[in-house]
C-alpha positions as CSV (number, residue, x, y, z in Angstrom):
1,X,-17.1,-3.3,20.7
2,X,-14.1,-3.9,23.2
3,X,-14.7,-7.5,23.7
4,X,-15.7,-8.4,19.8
5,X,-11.9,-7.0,19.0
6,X,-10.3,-9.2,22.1
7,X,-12.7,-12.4,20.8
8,X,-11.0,-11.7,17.1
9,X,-7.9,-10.8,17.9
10,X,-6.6,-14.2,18.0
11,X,-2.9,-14.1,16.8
12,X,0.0,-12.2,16.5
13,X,-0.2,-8.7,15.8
14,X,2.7,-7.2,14.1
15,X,1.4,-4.3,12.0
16,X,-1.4,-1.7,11.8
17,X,-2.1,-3.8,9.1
18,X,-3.1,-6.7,11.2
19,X,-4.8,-4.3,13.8
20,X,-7.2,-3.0,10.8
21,X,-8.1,-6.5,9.9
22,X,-9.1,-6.7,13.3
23,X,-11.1,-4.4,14.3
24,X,-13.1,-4.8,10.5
25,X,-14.1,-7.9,10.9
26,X,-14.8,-8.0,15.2
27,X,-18.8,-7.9,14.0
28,X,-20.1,-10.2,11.8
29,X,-22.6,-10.0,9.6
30,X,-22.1,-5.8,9.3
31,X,-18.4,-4.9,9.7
32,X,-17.0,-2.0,11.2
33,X,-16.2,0.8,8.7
34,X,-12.6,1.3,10.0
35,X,-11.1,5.0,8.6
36,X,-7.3,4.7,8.7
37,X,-4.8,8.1,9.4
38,X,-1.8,9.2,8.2
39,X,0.6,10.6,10.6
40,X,0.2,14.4,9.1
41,X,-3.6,14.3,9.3
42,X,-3.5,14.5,13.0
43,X,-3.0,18.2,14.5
44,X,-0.8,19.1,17.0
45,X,-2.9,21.5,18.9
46,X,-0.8,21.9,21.9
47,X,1.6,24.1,19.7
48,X,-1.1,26.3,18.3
49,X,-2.7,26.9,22.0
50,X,1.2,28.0,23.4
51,X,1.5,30.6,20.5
52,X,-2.0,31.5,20.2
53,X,-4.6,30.6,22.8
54,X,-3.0,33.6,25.1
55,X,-6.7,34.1,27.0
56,X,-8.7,31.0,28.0
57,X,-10.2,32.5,31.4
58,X,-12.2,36.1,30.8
59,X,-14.7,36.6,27.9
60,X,-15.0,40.2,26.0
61,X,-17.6,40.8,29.4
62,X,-15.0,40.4,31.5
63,X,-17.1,37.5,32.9
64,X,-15.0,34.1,33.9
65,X,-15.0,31.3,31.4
66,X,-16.8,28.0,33.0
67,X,-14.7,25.6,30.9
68,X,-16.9,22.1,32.0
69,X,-20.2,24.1,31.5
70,X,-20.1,25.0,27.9
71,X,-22.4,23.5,26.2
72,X,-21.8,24.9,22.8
73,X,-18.8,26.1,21.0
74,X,-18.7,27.9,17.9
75,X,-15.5,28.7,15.2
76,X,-16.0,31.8,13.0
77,X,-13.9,32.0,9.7
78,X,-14.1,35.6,9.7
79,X,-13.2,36.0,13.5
80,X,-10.3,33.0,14.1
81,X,-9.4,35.1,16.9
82,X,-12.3,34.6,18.7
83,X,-13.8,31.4,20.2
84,X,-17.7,31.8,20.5
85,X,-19.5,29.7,23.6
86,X,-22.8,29.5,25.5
87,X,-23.8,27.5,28.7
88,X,-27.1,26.0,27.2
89,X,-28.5,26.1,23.4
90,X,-30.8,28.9,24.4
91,X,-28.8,31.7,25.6
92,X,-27.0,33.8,23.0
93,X,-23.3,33.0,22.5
94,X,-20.5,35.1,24.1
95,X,-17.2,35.8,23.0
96,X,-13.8,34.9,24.0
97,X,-10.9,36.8,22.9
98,X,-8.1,34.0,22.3
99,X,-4.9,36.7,22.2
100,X,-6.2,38.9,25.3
101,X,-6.6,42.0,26.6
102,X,-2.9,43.3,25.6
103,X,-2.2,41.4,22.3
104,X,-4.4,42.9,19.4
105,X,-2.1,41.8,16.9
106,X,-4.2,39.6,14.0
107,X,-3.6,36.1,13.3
108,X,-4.6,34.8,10.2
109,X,-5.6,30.9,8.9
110,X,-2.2,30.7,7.2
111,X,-0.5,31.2,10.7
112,X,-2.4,28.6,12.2
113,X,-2.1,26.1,10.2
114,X,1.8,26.3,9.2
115,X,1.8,25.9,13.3
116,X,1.2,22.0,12.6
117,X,3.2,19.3,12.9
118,X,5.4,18.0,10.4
119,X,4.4,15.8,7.1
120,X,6.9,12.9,8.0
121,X,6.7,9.8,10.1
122,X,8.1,9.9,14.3
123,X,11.3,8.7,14.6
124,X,12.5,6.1,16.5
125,X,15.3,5.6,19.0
126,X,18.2,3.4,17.5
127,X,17.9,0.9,19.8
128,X,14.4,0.2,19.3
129,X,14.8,0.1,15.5
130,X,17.5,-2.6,16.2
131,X,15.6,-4.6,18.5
132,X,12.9,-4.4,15.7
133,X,15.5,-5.3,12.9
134,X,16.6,-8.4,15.0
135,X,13.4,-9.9,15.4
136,X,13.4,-9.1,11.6
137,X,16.4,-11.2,11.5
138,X,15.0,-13.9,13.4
139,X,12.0,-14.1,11.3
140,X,9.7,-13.6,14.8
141,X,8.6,-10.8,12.5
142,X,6.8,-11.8,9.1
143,X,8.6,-11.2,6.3
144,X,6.5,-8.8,4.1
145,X,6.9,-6.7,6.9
146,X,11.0,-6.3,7.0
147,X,11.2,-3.1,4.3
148,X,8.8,-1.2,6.5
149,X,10.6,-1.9,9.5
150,X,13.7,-0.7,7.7
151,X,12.6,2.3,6.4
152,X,11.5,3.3,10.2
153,X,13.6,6.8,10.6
154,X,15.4,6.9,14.0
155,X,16.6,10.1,16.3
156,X,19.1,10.5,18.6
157,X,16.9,12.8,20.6
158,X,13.8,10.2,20.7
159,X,14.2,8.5,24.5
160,X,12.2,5.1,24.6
161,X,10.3,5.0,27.9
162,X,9.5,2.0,29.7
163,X,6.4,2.4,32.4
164,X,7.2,1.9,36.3
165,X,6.2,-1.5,37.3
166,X,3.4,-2.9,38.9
167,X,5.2,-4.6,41.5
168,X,8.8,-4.6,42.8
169,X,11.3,-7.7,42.3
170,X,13.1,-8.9,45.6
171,X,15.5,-11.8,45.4
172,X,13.2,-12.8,48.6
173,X,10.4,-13.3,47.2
174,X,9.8,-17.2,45.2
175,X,6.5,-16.7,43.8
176,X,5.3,-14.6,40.3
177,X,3.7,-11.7,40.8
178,X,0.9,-11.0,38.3
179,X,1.1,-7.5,36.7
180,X,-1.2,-8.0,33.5
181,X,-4.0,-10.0,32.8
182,X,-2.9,-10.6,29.5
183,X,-0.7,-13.4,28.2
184,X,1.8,-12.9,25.2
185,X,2.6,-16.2,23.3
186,X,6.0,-15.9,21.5
């Protein structure tokens, strides 16, 4: 699947947009059946297991949880408190206690779910959204693009990252150093 994207992907790719088109038409003949998501239909479960998940080692037994053994995992809607697991499909399913030994308090759906993220788009730093705006300007970016990238909400808390590189630069060295095996036509 990998290498039928990177044979299709042949241009530019500015959008999800162009990314969708992509991967849809990587196999001939059948296409892939690509399922786009919104930004609020992905969960944020690292919020829900700070203020929930309280006990992830000791089952009601008192036995120790074997996280990369579990074989089987099952949810009960009248017991969300409760996280029910076995080692193998044949063994009857023990129970986990999510909030404890010393938190009995009950936790309902409702509380769960208002734990999720938010319904709006991730914000931007400024200075990415003007970097964006000015390859806007410069028409690098198409056109029917622009009002998207102008409607991109910015934050002053959000901090743009840049990774570590591959290699360091000296002012001694007169040859290029190849840090990707990828090369990006502008």
């Amino acid at each position: 699947m990998h290498s039928s994207i990177e044979s299709e992907k042949k241009n530019l790719v500015f959008s999800m947009i162009d990314w969708v088109s992509i991967f849809r038409n990587a196999r001939r003949g059948r296409p892939y059946i690509v399922k786009q998501f919104k930004h609020n239909e992905f969960l944020n479960f690292q919020l829900l297991a700070k203020s929930v998940l309280k006990n992830r080692t000791k089952d009601t037994n008192g036995s120790r949880v074997n996280w990369l053994k579990v074989k089987r995992f099952q949810y009960r809607q009248e017991d969300l408190t409760c996280i029910y697991y076995s080692y193998d499909y044949s063994r009857p399913l023990e129970r986990l206690d999510i909030r404890g030994a010393l938190q009995r308090s009950s936790v309902d759906g409702e509380t769960i779910w208002e734990l999720q993220s938010a319904l709006h788009s991730l914000p931007i730093s400024k200075e990415k959204k003007a970097d964006l705006l000015k390859l806007c300007k410069e028409m690098v970016i198409p056109d029917e693009l622009h009002g998207w990238f102008n409607n991109l909400p910015t934050s002053i808390q959000t901090n743009d990252t840049v990774p570590e590189p591959a290699v360091s630069d000296s002012e001694d060295d007169d040859e290029y150093h190849v840090i990707t095996s990828r090369v990006i036509k502008w």
